[in-house]
C-alpha positions as CSV (number, residue, x, y, z in Angstrom):
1,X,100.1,113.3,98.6
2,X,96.4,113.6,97.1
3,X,95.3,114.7,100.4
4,X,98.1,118.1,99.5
5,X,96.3,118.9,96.3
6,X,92.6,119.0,97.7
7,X,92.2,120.2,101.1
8,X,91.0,123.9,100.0
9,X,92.0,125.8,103.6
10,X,95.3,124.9,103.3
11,X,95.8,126.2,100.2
12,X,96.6,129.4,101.6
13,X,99.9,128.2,102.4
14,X,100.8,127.4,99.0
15,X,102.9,124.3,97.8
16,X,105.9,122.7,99.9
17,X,109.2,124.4,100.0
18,X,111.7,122.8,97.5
19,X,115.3,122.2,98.5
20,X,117.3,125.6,97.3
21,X,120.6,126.5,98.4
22,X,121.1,128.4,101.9
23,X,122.6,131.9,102.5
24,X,123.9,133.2,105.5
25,X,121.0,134.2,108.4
26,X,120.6,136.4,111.2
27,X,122.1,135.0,114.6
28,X,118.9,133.4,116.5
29,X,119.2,132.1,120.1
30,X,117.7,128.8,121.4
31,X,114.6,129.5,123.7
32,X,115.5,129.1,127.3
33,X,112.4,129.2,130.1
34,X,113.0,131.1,133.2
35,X,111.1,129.7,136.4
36,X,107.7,131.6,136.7
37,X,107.0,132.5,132.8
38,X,104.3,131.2,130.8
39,X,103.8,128.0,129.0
40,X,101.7,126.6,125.9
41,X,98.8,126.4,128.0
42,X,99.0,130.0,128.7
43,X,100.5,131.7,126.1
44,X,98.9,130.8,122.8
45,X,101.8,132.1,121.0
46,X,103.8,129.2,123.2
47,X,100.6,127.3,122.0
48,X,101.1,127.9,118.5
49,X,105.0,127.5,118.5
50,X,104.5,123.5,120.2
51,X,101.9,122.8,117.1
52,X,104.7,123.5,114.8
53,X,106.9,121.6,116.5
54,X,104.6,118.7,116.7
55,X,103.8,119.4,112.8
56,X,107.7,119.8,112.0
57,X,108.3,116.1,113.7
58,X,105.3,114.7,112.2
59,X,104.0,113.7,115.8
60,X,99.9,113.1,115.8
61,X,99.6,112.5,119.4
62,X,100.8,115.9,120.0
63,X,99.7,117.7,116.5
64,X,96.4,116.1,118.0
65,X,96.2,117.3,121.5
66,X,96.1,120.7,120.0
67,X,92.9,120.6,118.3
68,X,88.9,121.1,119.7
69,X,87.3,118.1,121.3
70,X,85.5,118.0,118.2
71,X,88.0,118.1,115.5
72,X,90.6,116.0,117.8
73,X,88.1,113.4,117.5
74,X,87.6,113.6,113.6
75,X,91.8,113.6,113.9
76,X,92.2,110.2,115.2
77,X,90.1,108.5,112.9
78,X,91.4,110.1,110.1
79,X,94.3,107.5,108.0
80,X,97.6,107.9,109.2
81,X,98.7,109.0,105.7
82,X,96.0,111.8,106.3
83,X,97.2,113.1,109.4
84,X,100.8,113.6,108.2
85,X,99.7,115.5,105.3
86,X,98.2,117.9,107.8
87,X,101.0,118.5,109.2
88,X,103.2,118.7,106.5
89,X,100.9,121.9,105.1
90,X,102.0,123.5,108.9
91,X,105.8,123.4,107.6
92,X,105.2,123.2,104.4
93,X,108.0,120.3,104.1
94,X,107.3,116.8,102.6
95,X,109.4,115.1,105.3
96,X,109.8,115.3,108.5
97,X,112.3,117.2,110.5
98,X,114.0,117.9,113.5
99,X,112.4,121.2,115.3
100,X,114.4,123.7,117.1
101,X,113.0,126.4,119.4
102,X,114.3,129.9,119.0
103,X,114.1,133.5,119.2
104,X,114.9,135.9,116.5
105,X,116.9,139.1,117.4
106,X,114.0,141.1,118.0
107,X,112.8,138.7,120.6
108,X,110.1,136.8,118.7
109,X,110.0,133.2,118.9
110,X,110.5,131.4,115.7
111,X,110.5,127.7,114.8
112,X,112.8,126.0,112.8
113,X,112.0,122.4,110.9
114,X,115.6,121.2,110.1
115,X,114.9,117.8,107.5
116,X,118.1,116.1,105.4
117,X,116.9,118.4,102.3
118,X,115.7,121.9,103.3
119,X,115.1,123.8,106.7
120,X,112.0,126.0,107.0
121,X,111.5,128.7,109.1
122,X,108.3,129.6,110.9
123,X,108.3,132.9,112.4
124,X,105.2,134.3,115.1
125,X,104.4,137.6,115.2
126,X,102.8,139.4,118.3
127,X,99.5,137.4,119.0
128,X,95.9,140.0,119.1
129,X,94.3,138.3,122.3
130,X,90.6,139.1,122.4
131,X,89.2,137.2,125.5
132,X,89.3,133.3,125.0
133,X,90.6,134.1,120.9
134,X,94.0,134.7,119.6
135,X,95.1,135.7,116.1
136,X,98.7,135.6,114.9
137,X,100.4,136.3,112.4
138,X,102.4,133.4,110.8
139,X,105.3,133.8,108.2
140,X,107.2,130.5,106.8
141,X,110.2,130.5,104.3
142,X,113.0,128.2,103.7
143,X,116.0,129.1,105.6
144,X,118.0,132.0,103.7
145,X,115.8,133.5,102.2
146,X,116.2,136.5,103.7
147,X,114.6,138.5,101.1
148,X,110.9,136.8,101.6
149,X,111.0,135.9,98.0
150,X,109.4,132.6,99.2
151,X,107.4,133.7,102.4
152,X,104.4,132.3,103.3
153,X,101.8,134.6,105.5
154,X,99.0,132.9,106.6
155,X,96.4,134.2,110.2
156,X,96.5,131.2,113.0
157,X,93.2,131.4,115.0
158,X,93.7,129.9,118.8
159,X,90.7,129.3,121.5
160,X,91.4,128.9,125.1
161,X,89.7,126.2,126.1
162,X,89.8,123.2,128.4
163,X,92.6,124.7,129.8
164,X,94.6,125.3,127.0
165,X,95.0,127.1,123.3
166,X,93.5,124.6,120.6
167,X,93.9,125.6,116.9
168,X,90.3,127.3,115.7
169,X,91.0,128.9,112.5
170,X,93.5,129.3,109.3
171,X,93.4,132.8,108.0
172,X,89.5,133.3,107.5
173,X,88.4,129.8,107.2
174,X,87.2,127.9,110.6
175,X,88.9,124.7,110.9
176,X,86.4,122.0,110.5
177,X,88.1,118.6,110.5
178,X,84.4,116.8,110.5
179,X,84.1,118.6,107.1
180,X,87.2,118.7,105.5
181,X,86.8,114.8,106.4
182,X,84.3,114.7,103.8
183,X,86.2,116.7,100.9
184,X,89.3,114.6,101.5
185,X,87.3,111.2,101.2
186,X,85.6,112.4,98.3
187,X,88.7,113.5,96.6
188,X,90.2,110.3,97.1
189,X,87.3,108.9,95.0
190,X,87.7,110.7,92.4
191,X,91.7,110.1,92.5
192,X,91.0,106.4,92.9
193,X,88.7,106.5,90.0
194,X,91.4,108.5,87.9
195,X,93.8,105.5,88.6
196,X,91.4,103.0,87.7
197,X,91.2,104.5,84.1
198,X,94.8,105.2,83.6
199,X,95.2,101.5,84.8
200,X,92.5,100.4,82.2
201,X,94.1,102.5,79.4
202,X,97.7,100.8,80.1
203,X,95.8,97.4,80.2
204,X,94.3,98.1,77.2
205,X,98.1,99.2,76.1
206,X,99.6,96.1,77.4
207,X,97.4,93.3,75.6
208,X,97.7,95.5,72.0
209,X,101.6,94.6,72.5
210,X,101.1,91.4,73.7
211,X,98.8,90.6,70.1
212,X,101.8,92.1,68.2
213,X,104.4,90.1,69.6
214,X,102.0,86.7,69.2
215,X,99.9,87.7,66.5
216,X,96.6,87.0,69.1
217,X,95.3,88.4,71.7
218,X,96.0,86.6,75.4
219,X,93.6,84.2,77.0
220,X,93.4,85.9,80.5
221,X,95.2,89.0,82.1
222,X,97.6,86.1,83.6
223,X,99.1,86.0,80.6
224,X,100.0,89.3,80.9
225,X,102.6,88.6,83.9
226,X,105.9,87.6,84.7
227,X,106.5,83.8,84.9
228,X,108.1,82.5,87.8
229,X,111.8,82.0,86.5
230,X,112.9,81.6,82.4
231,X,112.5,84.6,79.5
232,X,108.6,86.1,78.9
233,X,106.6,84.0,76.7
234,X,103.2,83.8,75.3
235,X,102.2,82.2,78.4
236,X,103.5,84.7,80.7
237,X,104.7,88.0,78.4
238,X,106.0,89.7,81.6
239,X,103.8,93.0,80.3
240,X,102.0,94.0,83.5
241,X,102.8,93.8,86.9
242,X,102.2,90.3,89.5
243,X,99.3,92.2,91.0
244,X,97.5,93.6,87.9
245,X,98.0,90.4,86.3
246,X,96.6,88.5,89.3
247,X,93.3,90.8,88.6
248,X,94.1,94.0,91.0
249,X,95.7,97.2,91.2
250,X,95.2,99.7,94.0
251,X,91.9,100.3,95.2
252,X,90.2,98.4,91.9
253,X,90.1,95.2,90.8
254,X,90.2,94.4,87.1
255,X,88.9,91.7,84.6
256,X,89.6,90.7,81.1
257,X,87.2,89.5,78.4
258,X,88.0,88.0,75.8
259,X,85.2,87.7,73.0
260,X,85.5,84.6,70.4
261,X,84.2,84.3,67.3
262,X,81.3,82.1,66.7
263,X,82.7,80.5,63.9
264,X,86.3,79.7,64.2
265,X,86.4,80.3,68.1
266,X,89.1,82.6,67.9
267,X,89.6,85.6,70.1
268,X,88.9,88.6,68.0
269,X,88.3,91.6,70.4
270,X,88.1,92.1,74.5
271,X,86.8,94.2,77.4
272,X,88.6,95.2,80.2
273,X,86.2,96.1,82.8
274,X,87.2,98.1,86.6
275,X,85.2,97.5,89.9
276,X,86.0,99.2,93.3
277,X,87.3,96.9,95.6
278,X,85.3,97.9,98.5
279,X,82.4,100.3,97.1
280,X,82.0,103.7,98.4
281,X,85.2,103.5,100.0
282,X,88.0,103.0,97.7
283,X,85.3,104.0,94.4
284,X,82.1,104.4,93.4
285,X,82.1,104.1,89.7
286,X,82.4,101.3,87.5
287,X,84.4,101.2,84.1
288,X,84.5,99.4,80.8
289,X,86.6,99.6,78.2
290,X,86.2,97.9,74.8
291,X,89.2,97.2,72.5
292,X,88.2,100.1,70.4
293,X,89.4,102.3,73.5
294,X,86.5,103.8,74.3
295,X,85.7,104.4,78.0
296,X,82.1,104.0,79.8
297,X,81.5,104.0,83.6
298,X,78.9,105.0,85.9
299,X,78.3,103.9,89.5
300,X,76.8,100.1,89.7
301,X,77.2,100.1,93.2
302,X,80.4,97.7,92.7
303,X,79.1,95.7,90.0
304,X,80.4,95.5,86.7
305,X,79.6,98.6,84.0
306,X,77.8,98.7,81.0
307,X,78.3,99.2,77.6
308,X,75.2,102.0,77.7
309,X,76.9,104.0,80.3
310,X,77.6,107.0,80.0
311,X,81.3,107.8,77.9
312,X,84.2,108.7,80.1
313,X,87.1,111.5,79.6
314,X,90.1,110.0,80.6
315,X,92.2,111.7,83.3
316,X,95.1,113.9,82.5
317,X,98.7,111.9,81.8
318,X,102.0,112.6,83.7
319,X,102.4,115.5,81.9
320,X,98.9,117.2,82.9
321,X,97.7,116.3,79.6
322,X,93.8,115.4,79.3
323,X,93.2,112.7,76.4
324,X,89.7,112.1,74.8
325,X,88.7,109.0,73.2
């Protein structure tokens, strides 16, 4: 998830836990409430221990119900892809999982996140109540290892309020949904834009294979597709995908143009060019990109680029390798 890589507070966790293999672990017991003792909206460490079992199942309603007015607000409008990878940095597990309540033998309560791949092990430690605040102590590791090679230790912040303990802080950092709101949407921009280019640059791929294998260059991206039934041919090289060739890809659309020359008519050379589909939400910058690979782009508030604008790295590959033109 893009939203994993940019959200700075929960990079205190650190990255997901990877399936490993298990060893043997202490005997835990199940949680069992006696009549008369304190629940979630009394003890914040009960508090803390139902947001991770909320996180563990991937449930927003009640992840949600554990935030501030304010930020429970900013929650519900955030995409749903956004508010599971909020909770997935809680567990630290890219799936969700079945959460069982327990206590270690010490008598502190622990949560475990049981998925089909890897279980992860939250453990509390005692809560320092300070009037309407609690801080406490968080530890996460993947089941077995008993050696903390993996841990994760991370400060919860809890205020009592509205009758209840709703989440306030991760380790120093306040948590401010209405801001991070911001960062994430900005840093799906930027991905967005990164796509566009990569997108571009395989275009750009795609119709130098097509003018080998036909000795010109195509008439129009459709010519890039797949036909409906029979082997590729000029008409439809089966290079790109249906969408890209039908002029979209993601959150960009895309055109081809093909430039003739003025005395035979042939084509000779192209542009590919890359427009946000719906400007200042899915991009704001434009792109071009002229058969001799170069990149320009700037933000036309969703119209086409330019050849003047300014030149444009593009992103790093799959391998994490940035190319220049």
């Amino acid at each position: 998830m893009r939203f994993l890589r940019t959200a700075s507070i929960f990079l205190l966790f650190g990255p997901l836990f990877v399936c490993g293999p298990a060893q043997a672990q202490a005997p835990v017991e199940p949680i069992s409430r006696a009549s008369g003792e304190p629940t979630a909206a009394q003890d914040p460490s009960l508090a803390l221990r139902e947001i991770l079992a909320a996180a563990c199942s991937e449930s927003a309603r009640d992840f949600g119900s554990f935030f501030t007015p304010e930020n429970e607000k900013v929650f519900q409008r955030l995409s749903p892809v956004t508010r599971v990878a909020l909770m997935k940095r809680f567990v630290l597990l890219d799936e969700p999982g079945v959460p069982r309540l327990l206590t270690n033998p010490s008598g502190r309560p622990l949560v475990r996140c049981e998925t089909a791949s890897i279980t992860a092990e939250m453990q509390l430690g005692v809560a320092d109540v300070r009037e309407n605040l609690a801080f406490i102590p968080l530890e996460a590791r993947p089941l077995g290892d008993s050696a903390g090679v993996g841990a994760r230790r991370v400060t919860i912040g809890l205020v009592r309020q509205g009758g209840g303990w709703k989440l306030l802080s991760v380790g120093l950092l306040l948590l401010d949904l209405n801001a991070l709101e911001q960062e994430w949407l900005q840093a799906d921009l930027q991905d967005n834009e990164e796509d566009a280019i990569r997108t571009l640059v395989r275009l750009a791929a795609a119709v130098e294979k097509y003018r080998v294998m036909y000795s010109k260059l195509p008439e129009s991206l459709a010519q890039l597709g797949s036909p409906e039934s029979g082997p590729a041919s000029a008409q439809f090289s089966a290079l790109v995908s249906s969408d890209l060739a039908g002029g979209s890809s993601g959150d960009y659309s895309f055109r081809y143009v093909p430039v003739a020359a003025k005395d035979s008519g042939g084509i000779t050379s192209f542009s590919l060019a890359a427009t946000p589909l719906i400007y200042g939400k899915t991009g704001r910058r434009s792109f071009l990109l002229g058969s001799s690979g170069e990149i320009r782009g700037a933000d036309h508030k969703g119209a086409l680029a330019e050849p003047t604008d300014p030149r444009v790295d593009r992103p790093p590959d799959d391998t994490g390798h940035s190319r220049k033109d």
